[in-house]
N, C-alpha and C positions, 0 to 999 in steps of 0.2 A: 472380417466377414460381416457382412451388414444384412439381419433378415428383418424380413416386416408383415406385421401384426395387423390383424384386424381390430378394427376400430371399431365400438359398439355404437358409436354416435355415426359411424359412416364413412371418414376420414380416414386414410392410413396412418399408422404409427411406425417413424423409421424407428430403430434400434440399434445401435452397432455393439457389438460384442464379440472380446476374444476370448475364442477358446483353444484350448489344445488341441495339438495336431490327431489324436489317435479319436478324440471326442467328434472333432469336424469332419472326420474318415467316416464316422459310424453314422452321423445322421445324414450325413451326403448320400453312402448305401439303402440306409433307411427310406428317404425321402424318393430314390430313384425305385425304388422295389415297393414304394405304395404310389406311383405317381402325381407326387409331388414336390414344389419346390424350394 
């Protein structure tokens, strides 16, 4: 899964990070029920 950061300087910052399945479940929900992504 690869998410991305804001950057204070302006710039994005990739990330990639893995995480468990039941963890990627809950912010996938999270982020569709506050509209975001």
């Amino acid at each position: 899964m690869l998410y991305t950061y804001s950057n204070p300087s302006g710039g994005p910052i990739m990330l990639a990070i893995r995480l468990p399945t039941d963890i990627e479940a809950r912010l996938e929900a999270l982020a569709k029920a506050t509209g975001r992504t």
